[in-house]
C-alpha positions, 0 to 999 in steps of 0.5 A: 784730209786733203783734197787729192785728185787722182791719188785717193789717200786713206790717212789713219795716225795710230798711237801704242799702246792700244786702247780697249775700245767697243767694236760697234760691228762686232755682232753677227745678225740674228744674234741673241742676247745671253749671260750678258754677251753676245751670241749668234748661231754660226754654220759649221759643218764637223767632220769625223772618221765613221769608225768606232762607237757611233755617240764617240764619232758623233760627239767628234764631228761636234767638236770639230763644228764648234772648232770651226764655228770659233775660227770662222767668228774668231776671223770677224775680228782678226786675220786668221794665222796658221802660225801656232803662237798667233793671237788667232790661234790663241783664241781657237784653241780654246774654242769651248770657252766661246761656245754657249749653249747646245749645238743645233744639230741640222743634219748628219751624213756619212760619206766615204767613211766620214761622218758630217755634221752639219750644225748651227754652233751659239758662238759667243763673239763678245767674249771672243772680241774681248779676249782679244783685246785683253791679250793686246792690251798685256802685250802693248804695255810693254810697247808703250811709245810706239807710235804708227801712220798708216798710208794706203792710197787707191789710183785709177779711179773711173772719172765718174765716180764721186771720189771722195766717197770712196775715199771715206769709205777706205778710211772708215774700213781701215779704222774699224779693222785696226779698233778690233786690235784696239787701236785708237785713231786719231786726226791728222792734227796729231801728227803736226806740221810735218805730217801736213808738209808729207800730205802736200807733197803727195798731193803733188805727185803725178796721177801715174806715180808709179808705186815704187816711187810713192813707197820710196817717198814716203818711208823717206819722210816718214823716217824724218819724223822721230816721233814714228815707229812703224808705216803702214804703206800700201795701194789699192789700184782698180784694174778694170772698171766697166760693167763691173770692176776688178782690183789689186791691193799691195801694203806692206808694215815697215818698222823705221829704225835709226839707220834705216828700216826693216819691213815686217810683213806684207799683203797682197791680193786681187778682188773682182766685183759685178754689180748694178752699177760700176759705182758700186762694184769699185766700191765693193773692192776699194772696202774689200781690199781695205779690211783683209790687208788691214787685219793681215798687217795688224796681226803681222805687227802684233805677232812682231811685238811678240818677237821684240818681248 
Protein backbone atom coordinates (compact mmCIF):
# COMPACT_ATOMS: atom_id res chain seq x y z
CA UNK A 1 0.00 0.00 0.00
CA UNK A 2 0.94 3.42 -0.72
CA UNK A 3 2.08 5.58 1.85
CA UNK A 4 -0.65 8.23 1.67
CA UNK A 5 -0.77 11.32 4.06
CA UNK A 6 -3.66 12.69 5.03
CA UNK A 7 -6.09 10.10 3.26
CA UNK A 8 -5.71 6.72 5.02
CA UNK A 9 -7.12 4.13 2.13
CA UNK A 10 -7.84 0.56 3.28
CA UNK A 11 -7.47 -1.00 -0.40
CA UNK A 12 -8.96 -4.92 -0.50
CA UNK A 13 -9.32 -6.54 -4.27
CA UNK A 14 -12.03 -9.11 -3.91
CA UNK A 15 -12.52 -11.86 -6.70
CA UNK A 16 -16.10 -13.89 -7.08
CA UNK A 17 -17.03 -16.37 -6.98
CA UNK A 18 -16.37 -16.64 -2.72
CA UNK A 19 -14.18 -19.14 -1.68
CA UNK A 20 -15.07 -21.34 1.71
CA UNK A 21 -12.40 -20.00 3.94
CA UNK A 22 -11.96 -20.81 8.21
CA UNK A 23 -13.04 -17.70 10.29
CA UNK A 24 -10.09 -17.50 12.83
CA UNK A 25 -12.30 -15.35 14.96
CA UNK A 26 -15.63 -17.08 14.45
CA UNK A 27 -15.82 -18.51 18.28
CA UNK A 28 -17.08 -16.80 21.33
CA UNK A 29 -15.11 -16.88 24.55
CA UNK A 30 -15.51 -19.46 26.93
CA UNK A 31 -16.43 -21.91 24.33
CA UNK A 32 -16.46 -25.68 24.58
CA UNK A 33 -15.95 -28.14 22.24
CA UNK A 34 -18.80 -30.65 21.04
CA UNK A 35 -19.75 -33.28 18.47
CA UNK A 36 -16.75 -31.63 16.87
CA UNK A 37 -18.16 -28.03 16.47
CA UNK A 38 -17.91 -25.25 18.31
CA UNK A 39 -20.07 -23.98 20.83
CA UNK A 40 -20.31 -21.24 23.37
CA UNK A 41 -23.20 -20.34 25.78
CA UNK A 42 -25.16 -17.04 24.55
CA UNK A 43 -27.20 -14.92 27.05
CA UNK A 44 -30.72 -14.46 26.11
CA UNK A 45 -33.63 -13.66 27.69
CA UNK A 46 -37.27 -15.32 26.18
CA UNK A 47 -40.27 -13.88 26.74
CA UNK A 48 -43.71 -15.41 26.64
CA UNK A 49 -47.56 -14.30 27.26
CA UNK A 50 -48.18 -15.48 31.18
CA UNK A 51 -51.65 -17.17 30.20
CA UNK A 52 -52.54 -20.89 29.65
CA UNK A 53 -50.74 -24.17 31.05
CA UNK A 54 -47.68 -22.93 33.05
CA UNK A 55 -44.89 -25.85 31.38
CA UNK A 56 -46.65 -24.28 27.58
CA UNK A 57 -45.37 -20.52 28.56
CA UNK A 58 -42.67 -21.97 30.07
CA UNK A 59 -41.28 -23.91 27.03
CA UNK A 60 -42.35 -20.67 24.83
CA UNK A 61 -40.14 -18.35 26.70
CA UNK A 62 -37.31 -21.06 25.73
CA UNK A 63 -38.09 -21.08 22.41
CA UNK A 64 -37.96 -17.34 22.16
CA UNK A 65 -34.11 -17.36 24.23
CA UNK A 66 -32.84 -19.78 21.76
CA UNK A 67 -34.60 -17.63 18.72
CA UNK A 68 -32.69 -14.64 20.01
CA UNK A 69 -29.78 -16.41 21.26
CA UNK A 70 -29.33 -17.57 17.00
CA UNK A 71 -29.82 -14.03 16.08
CA UNK A 72 -27.28 -12.50 18.42
CA UNK A 73 -24.48 -15.46 17.00
CA UNK A 74 -25.91 -15.29 13.59
CA UNK A 75 -24.81 -11.44 13.69
CA UNK A 76 -20.99 -12.26 14.57
CA UNK A 77 -20.89 -13.46 10.99
CA UNK A 78 -23.55 -11.26 9.12
CA UNK A 79 -25.11 -8.04 9.20
CA UNK A 80 -28.61 -8.87 10.85
CA UNK A 81 -31.78 -8.05 8.06
CA UNK A 82 -35.37 -7.88 8.88
CA UNK A 83 -35.68 -8.74 5.19
CA UNK A 84 -37.59 -12.31 4.94
CA UNK A 85 -35.50 -13.76 2.37
CA UNK A 86 -31.91 -12.67 3.52
CA UNK A 87 -29.26 -14.96 4.49
CA UNK A 88 -29.40 -13.84 8.06
CA UNK A 89 -33.06 -14.53 8.09
CA UNK A 90 -32.37 -18.06 6.56
CA UNK A 91 -30.11 -19.03 9.28
CA UNK A 92 -32.63 -17.75 12.24
CA UNK A 93 -35.30 -19.29 10.96
CA UNK A 94 -34.11 -22.18 11.63
CA UNK A 95 -32.44 -21.58 14.88
CA UNK A 96 -33.08 -25.13 16.52
CA UNK A 97 -30.61 -26.49 13.98
CA UNK A 98 -27.87 -24.40 16.17
CA UNK A 99 -28.84 -25.19 19.40
CA UNK A 100 -26.68 -27.84 21.29
CA UNK A 101 -27.40 -29.26 24.27
CA UNK A 102 -30.00 -27.99 26.95
CA UNK A 103 -30.73 -24.62 27.77
CA UNK A 104 -29.15 -23.27 31.01
CA UNK A 105 -32.24 -21.69 32.70
CA UNK A 106 -30.80 -18.60 35.18
CA UNK A 107 -33.77 -17.13 36.23
CA UNK A 108 -37.73 -16.87 35.69
CA UNK A 109 -39.98 -13.85 36.05
CA UNK A 110 -43.21 -12.49 35.33
CA UNK A 111 -43.89 -9.11 34.54
CA UNK A 112 -47.08 -7.65 33.56
CA UNK A 113 -48.41 -10.49 32.21
CA UNK A 114 -45.06 -12.00 30.63
CA UNK A 115 -43.19 -14.43 31.67
CA UNK A 116 -39.04 -14.10 31.38
CA UNK A 117 -36.59 -16.14 31.04
CA UNK A 118 -33.66 -15.71 31.48
CA UNK A 119 -31.09 -18.36 29.97
CA UNK A 120 -27.63 -19.36 29.13
CA UNK A 121 -28.51 -20.83 25.37
CA UNK A 122 -25.15 -23.58 23.92
CA UNK A 123 -25.23 -21.92 20.43
CA UNK A 124 -23.39 -23.93 17.91
CA UNK A 125 -21.64 -20.84 16.04
CA UNK A 126 -19.46 -23.37 13.72
CA UNK A 127 -22.44 -24.90 11.99
CA UNK A 128 -23.98 -21.46 11.88
CA UNK A 129 -20.27 -20.11 10.09
CA UNK A 130 -20.54 -22.82 7.92
CA UNK A 131 -24.19 -22.63 6.90
CA UNK A 132 -23.34 -19.52 5.77
CA UNK A 133 -20.72 -20.10 3.50
CA UNK A 134 -22.50 -22.96 1.98
CA UNK A 135 -25.37 -21.06 1.08
CA UNK A 136 -22.89 -18.21 -0.53
CA UNK A 137 -21.08 -20.34 -1.99
CA UNK A 138 -24.32 -22.00 -4.22
CA UNK A 139 -25.55 -18.42 -4.88
CA UNK A 140 -21.87 -17.44 -6.24
CA UNK A 141 -21.58 -20.33 -8.67
CA UNK A 142 -23.89 -18.54 -10.55
CA UNK A 143 -21.85 -15.30 -10.31
CA UNK A 144 -18.48 -16.50 -11.27
CA UNK A 145 -16.84 -13.52 -13.17
CA UNK A 146 -17.67 -11.11 -11.04
CA UNK A 147 -14.98 -9.21 -9.57
CA UNK A 148 -15.09 -6.43 -6.83
CA UNK A 149 -12.58 -3.15 -5.15
CA UNK A 150 -13.51 -2.06 -2.24
CA UNK A 151 -12.11 1.54 -1.48
CA UNK A 152 -13.03 3.34 2.15
CA UNK A 153 -10.61 6.09 3.05
CA UNK A 154 -10.49 7.53 6.65
CA UNK A 155 -9.61 11.71 7.09
CA UNK A 156 -8.97 13.83 9.63
CA UNK A 157 -6.84 12.01 11.66
CA UNK A 158 -5.01 13.99 14.78
CA UNK A 159 -1.28 14.43 13.56
CA UNK A 160 -0.26 12.51 16.61
CA UNK A 161 -1.30 9.27 15.94
CA UNK A 162 0.70 6.63 14.13
CA UNK A 163 -1.34 6.75 11.07
CA UNK A 164 -0.27 3.66 9.40
CA UNK A 165 -1.26 1.49 12.34
CA UNK A 166 -4.74 2.53 11.96
CA UNK A 167 -4.54 2.13 8.37
CA UNK A 168 -3.64 -1.45 8.92
CA UNK A 169 -6.02 -2.16 11.48
CA UNK A 170 -9.23 -0.69 8.92
CA UNK A 171 -7.64 -3.02 6.28
CA UNK A 172 -7.47 -6.00 8.68
CA UNK A 173 -11.46 -5.41 9.78
CA UNK A 174 -12.74 -5.15 6.37
CA UNK A 175 -11.02 -8.53 5.10
CA UNK A 176 -12.24 -10.47 8.29
CA UNK A 177 -15.66 -9.18 7.89
CA UNK A 178 -16.00 -9.81 4.17
CA UNK A 179 -14.16 -13.71 4.81
CA UNK A 180 -17.20 -14.24 6.77
CA UNK A 181 -18.90 -14.07 3.21
CA UNK A 182 -16.20 -16.15 1.90
CA UNK A 183 -14.70 -13.55 0.25
CA UNK A 184 -11.00 -14.15 -0.74
CA UNK A 185 -8.62 -11.20 -0.74
CA UNK A 186 -6.14 -10.60 -2.65
CA UNK A 187 -2.92 -8.00 -2.81
CA UNK A 188 -3.16 -5.02 -5.05
CA UNK A 189 -0.76 -6.86 -7.48
CA UNK A 190 -3.80 -8.57 -8.65
CA UNK A 191 -5.29 -5.45 -10.13
CA UNK A 192 -2.35 -4.57 -12.10
CA UNK A 193 -0.88 -1.49 -13.36
CA UNK A 194 -4.22 0.44 -13.41
CA UNK A 195 -4.77 0.00 -10.01
CA UNK A 196 -1.43 1.37 -9.12
CA UNK A 197 -2.19 4.61 -11.57
CA UNK A 198 -5.83 5.09 -9.59
CA UNK A 199 -3.51 4.63 -6.01
CA UNK A 200 -1.14 7.52 -7.29
CA UNK A 201 -3.79 9.65 -7.93
CA UNK A 202 -5.50 9.57 -4.73
CA UNK A 203 -2.35 9.69 -3.34
CA UNK A 204 -2.44 13.24 -4.92
CA UNK A 205 -5.58 14.58 -3.60
CA UNK A 206 -5.79 17.30 -1.30
CA UNK A 207 -6.31 16.43 2.52
CA UNK A 208 -9.67 18.35 2.27
CA UNK A 209 -10.91 16.68 -0.79
CA UNK A 210 -14.29 16.76 -0.20
CA UNK A 211 -16.01 13.14 -0.23
CA UNK A 212 -18.10 14.00 -3.54
CA UNK A 213 -15.52 14.41 -5.32
CA UNK A 214 -13.27 11.58 -3.97
CA UNK A 215 -16.42 9.18 -4.91
CA UNK A 216 -16.80 10.90 -8.12
CA UNK A 217 -13.07 10.23 -8.88
CA UNK A 218 -13.20 6.85 -8.24
CA UNK A 219 -16.16 5.28 -9.75
CA UNK A 220 -14.65 7.24 -12.89
CA UNK A 221 -11.42 5.15 -12.77
CA UNK A 222 -12.84 2.29 -11.82
CA UNK A 223 -15.36 2.07 -14.84
CA UNK A 224 -11.96 2.41 -17.03
CA UNK A 225 -11.07 -1.16 -15.55
CA UNK A 226 -13.27 -3.98 -17.79
CA UNK A 227 -12.14 -6.37 -15.31
CA UNK A 228 -14.41 -4.85 -12.54
CA UNK A 229 -17.99 -5.53 -11.42
CA UNK A 230 -18.83 -3.67 -8.16
CA UNK A 231 -16.74 -0.74 -5.94
CA UNK A 232 -17.22 -0.45 -2.67
CA UNK A 233 -16.69 3.42 -1.72
CA UNK A 234 -16.75 4.94 1.33
CA UNK A 235 -15.06 7.18 4.49
CA UNK A 236 -14.63 6.96 7.91
CA UNK A 237 -14.07 10.48 9.02
CA UNK A 238 -13.08 11.33 12.69
CA UNK A 239 -15.03 14.48 13.99
CA UNK A 240 -13.67 15.08 17.46
CA UNK A 241 -10.50 13.99 18.63
CA UNK A 242 -9.71 15.27 22.18
CA UNK A 243 -10.20 13.15 25.54
CA UNK A 244 -11.97 11.02 23.54
CA UNK A 245 -13.06 10.54 19.90
CA UNK A 246 -16.26 10.53 17.79
CA UNK A 247 -16.68 9.70 14.16
CA UNK A 248 -18.83 9.50 10.85
CA UNK A 249 -18.94 6.36 8.38
CA UNK A 250 -20.39 6.61 4.79
CA UNK A 251 -20.09 3.82 1.93
CA UNK A 252 -21.89 2.84 -0.40
CA UNK A 253 -21.86 -0.61 -3.16
CA UNK A 254 -21.84 0.31 -6.61
CA UNK A 255 -22.26 -2.04 -9.39
CA UNK A 256 -20.65 -0.57 -12.95
CA UNK A 257 -22.27 -1.19 -15.96
CA UNK A 258 -21.61 -0.80 -19.33
CA UNK A 259 -23.21 2.74 -19.89
CA UNK A 260 -22.65 3.86 -16.64
CA UNK A 261 -23.42 2.46 -12.84
CA UNK A 262 -26.46 1.75 -10.47
CA UNK A 263 -25.76 1.68 -6.71
CA UNK A 264 -26.95 -1.31 -4.53
CA UNK A 265 -26.83 0.06 -1.20
CA UNK A 266 -25.23 2.09 1.40
CA UNK A 267 -24.40 2.82 5.26
CA UNK A 268 -24.06 5.30 7.04
CA UNK A 269 -23.65 5.68 11.19
CA UNK A 270 -21.92 7.84 14.01
CA UNK A 271 -19.63 6.25 16.67
CA UNK A 272 -18.33 7.67 20.03
CA UNK A 273 -15.59 6.38 21.78
CA UNK A 274 -13.60 7.43 25.39
CA UNK A 275 -10.88 5.78 26.58
CA UNK A 276 -7.05 6.14 28.20
CA UNK A 277 -5.99 7.67 25.56
CA UNK A 278 -6.96 9.34 22.14
CA UNK A 279 -5.03 6.99 20.35
CA UNK A 280 -6.96 4.40 21.23
CA UNK A 281 -10.53 5.73 21.22
CA UNK A 282 -9.93 6.89 17.29
CA UNK A 283 -8.85 3.54 16.86
CA UNK A 284 -12.00 2.08 18.60
CA UNK A 285 -14.22 4.03 16.03
CA UNK A 286 -11.75 3.79 12.87
CA UNK A 287 -12.50 -0.65 13.60
CA UNK A 288 -16.12 -0.10 14.54
CA UNK A 289 -17.05 1.95 11.72
CA UNK A 290 -15.01 -0.86 9.49
CA UNK A 291 -16.64 -4.11 10.47
CA UNK A 292 -20.58 -2.69 10.66
CA UNK A 293 -20.37 -0.79 7.10
CA UNK A 294 -18.34 -4.01 5.93
CA UNK A 295 -21.01 -6.63 7.05
CA UNK A 296 -23.85 -3.98 6.04
CA UNK A 297 -22.54 -3.84 2.19
CA UNK A 298 -21.62 -7.40 2.01
CA UNK A 299 -24.93 -8.61 2.78
CA UNK A 300 -26.54 -5.66 0.28
CA UNK A 301 -24.43 -7.46 -2.49
CA UNK A 302 -25.46 -10.79 -1.56
CA UNK A 303 -29.14 -9.94 -1.28
CA UNK A 304 -28.30 -8.10 -4.93
CA UNK A 305 -27.24 -11.28 -6.50
CA UNK A 306 -30.25 -12.93 -5.56
CA UNK A 307 -32.20 -10.40 -7.41
CA UNK A 308 -29.74 -10.86 -10.65
CA UNK A 309 -30.77 -15.08 -10.19
Amino acid sequence: MLELKKILLALVWLLLPLQALAADNANAPHEQQTSGYSVAMVKSCGVALAIGDGDNIKQNALQDAKQKAVKKAAARFIAPSEGKESLYQQIVADYDLYIEGDVQILKLQKVEGKLLAFCNVPVNFQMINENIKQKVTTLQKENRRDKAIFLVRVVDMPDILRRQDIKAEVLTRYEEAFKQYNFKALGSDAAGSQIMTMLDAVDGMQQDLAYAAYREQIVRDTQQMPELNLVVVGEIKITQASEYADGTAYAEAVRLLQDGYRQIGSFSDTYSATRHDLGQAVEFVAQAAAVRSAKYLADMTYNDWQKLN
